[in-house]
C-alpha positions as CSV (number, residue, x, y, z in Angstrom):
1,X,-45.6,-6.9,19.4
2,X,-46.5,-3.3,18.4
3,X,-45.8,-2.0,14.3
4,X,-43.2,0.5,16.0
5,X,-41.2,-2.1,17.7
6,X,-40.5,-4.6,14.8
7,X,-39.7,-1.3,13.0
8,X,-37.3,-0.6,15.1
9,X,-35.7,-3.5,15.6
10,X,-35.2,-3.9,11.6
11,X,-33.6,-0.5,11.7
12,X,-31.0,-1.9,14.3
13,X,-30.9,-5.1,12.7
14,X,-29.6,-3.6,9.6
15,X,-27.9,-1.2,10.5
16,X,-25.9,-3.4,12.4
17,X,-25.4,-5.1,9.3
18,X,-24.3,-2.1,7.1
19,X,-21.6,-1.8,10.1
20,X,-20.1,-5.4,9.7
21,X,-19.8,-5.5,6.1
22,X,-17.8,-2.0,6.1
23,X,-15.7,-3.8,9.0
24,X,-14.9,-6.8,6.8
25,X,-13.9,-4.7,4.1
26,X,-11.0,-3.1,5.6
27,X,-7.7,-3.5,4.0
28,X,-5.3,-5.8,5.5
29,X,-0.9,-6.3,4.9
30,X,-0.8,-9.4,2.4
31,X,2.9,-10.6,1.0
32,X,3.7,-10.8,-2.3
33,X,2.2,-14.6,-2.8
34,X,-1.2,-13.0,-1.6
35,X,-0.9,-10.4,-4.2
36,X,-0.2,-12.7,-7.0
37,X,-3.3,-14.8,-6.1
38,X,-5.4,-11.9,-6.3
39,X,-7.2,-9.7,-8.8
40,X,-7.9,-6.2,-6.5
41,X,-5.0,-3.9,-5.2
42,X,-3.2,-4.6,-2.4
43,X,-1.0,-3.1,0.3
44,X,2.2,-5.2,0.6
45,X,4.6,-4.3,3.4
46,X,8.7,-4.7,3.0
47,X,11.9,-3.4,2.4
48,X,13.9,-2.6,-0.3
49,X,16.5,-5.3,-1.1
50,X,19.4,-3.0,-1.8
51,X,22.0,-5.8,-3.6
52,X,20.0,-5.5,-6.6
53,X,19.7,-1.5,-6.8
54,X,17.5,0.7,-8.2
55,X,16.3,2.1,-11.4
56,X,15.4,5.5,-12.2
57,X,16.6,7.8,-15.3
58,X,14.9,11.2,-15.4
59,X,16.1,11.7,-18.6
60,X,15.3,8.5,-20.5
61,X,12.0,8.2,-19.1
62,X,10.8,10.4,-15.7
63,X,8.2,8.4,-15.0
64,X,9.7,5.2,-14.7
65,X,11.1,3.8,-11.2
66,X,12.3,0.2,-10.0
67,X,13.6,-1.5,-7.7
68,X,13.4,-4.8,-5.9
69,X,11.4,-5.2,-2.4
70,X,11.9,-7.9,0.1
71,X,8.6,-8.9,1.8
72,X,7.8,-9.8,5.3
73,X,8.0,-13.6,4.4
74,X,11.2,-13.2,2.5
75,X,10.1,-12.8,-1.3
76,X,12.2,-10.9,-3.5
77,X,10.3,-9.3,-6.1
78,X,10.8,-6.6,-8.6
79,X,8.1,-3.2,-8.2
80,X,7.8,-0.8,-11.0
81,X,6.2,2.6,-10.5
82,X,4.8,4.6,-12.8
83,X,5.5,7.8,-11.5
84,X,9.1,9.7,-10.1
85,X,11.4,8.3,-7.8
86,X,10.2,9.5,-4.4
87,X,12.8,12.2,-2.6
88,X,14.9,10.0,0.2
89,X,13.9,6.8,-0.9
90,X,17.3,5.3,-0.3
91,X,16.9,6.8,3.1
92,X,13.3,4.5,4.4
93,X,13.7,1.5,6.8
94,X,10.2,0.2,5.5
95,X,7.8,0.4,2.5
96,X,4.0,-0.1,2.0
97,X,3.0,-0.7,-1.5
98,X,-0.3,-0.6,-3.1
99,X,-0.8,-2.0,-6.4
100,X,-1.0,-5.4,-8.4
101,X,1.1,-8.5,-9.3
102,X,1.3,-9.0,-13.3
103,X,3.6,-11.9,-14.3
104,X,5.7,-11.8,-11.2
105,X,6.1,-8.0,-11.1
106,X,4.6,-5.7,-8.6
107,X,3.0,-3.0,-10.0
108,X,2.7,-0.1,-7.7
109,X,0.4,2.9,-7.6
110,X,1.1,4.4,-4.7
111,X,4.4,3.5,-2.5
112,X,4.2,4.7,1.5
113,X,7.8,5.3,3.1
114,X,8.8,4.9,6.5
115,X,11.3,7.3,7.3
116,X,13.7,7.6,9.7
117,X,13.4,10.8,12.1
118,X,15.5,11.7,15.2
119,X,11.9,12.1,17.4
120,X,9.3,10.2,16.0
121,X,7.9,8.3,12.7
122,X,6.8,9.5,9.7
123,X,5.3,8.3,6.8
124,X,4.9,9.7,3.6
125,X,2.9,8.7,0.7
126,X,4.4,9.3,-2.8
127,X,1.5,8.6,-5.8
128,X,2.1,7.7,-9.0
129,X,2.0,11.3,-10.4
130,X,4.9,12.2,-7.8
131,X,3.0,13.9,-5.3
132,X,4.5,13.9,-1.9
133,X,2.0,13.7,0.9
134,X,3.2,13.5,4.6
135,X,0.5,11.1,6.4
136,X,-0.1,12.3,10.4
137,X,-2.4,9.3,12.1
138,X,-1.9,11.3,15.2
C-alpha cells in the first residue's frame, strides 16, 4: 500500500472519529431523578404545578423566582432562578430547564417557555440575567 493511501485513510479514520464523539455529546431531556444523580447541567422538560404557586417579589429581592415544576415522570420539585420572573410565565403550557439539582432543589440558569400562540409555537429563552430571547429553529 502506497504512503498516500494509509494517510488518507487515517485522515478519514479520525475524522470519522472527531464526528462520533461530538454526536455523543449532544444534550438529551433527563427528569428530575437524572438530574439529581448527576454533577453537569441538565435540561429538564415539565410543567409548572400551579397548586403550589409561585414566588417572585421585585421588591424584596428582584432576582429571586420560584416555583414548583412537575416533570415528565411525575416529580414535583421546587426550581429557583436566580434571575426575574420571565414576562407570561403563568401563560406557558411547557418548560425546559437547564441547571442543577442541590439537596432536592432545581437550580436553574436558564428556563425555556413554551408559549401558547394562535398560529404556531414559540419558545422563548429567559437567562438568568432576565434577558428575553425568542428561539426560531425554523
Amino acid at each position: 500500500m502506497k504512503k498516500s493511501a494509509i494517510i488518507g485513510l487515517l485522515t478519514i479514520a479520525i475524522c470519522i472519529g472527531f464526528l462520533v464523539s461530538l454526536n455523543a455529546d449532544t444534550n438529551t431531556y433527563s427528569n428530575f431523578k437524572e438530574a439529581s444523580s448527576s454533577k453537569k447541567e441538565e435540561h429538564v422538560m415539565g410543567y409548572w404545578f400551579k397548586e403550589k404557586g409561585l414566588y417572585y417579589d421585585a421588591k424584596i429581592d428582584p432576582n429571586h423566582f420560584s416555583f414548583y415544576m412537575k416533570d415528565e415522570e411525575g416529580t414535583v420539585k421546587k426550581v429557583i432562578l436566580n434571575g426575574t420572573k420571565p414576562q407570561d410565565f403563568e401563560r406557558s403550557e411547557k418548560l425546559v430547564l437547564i441547571g442543577q439539582m442541590e439537596n432536592d432543589v432545581f437550580y436553574a440558569s436558564k428556563i425555556l417557555m413554551k408559549c401558547p400562540s394562535k398560529y404556531n409555537d414559540n419558545l422563548v429563552e429567559v437567562q438568568a440575567d432576565g434577558q428575553v430571547k425568542p428561539l426560531d429553529y425554523k
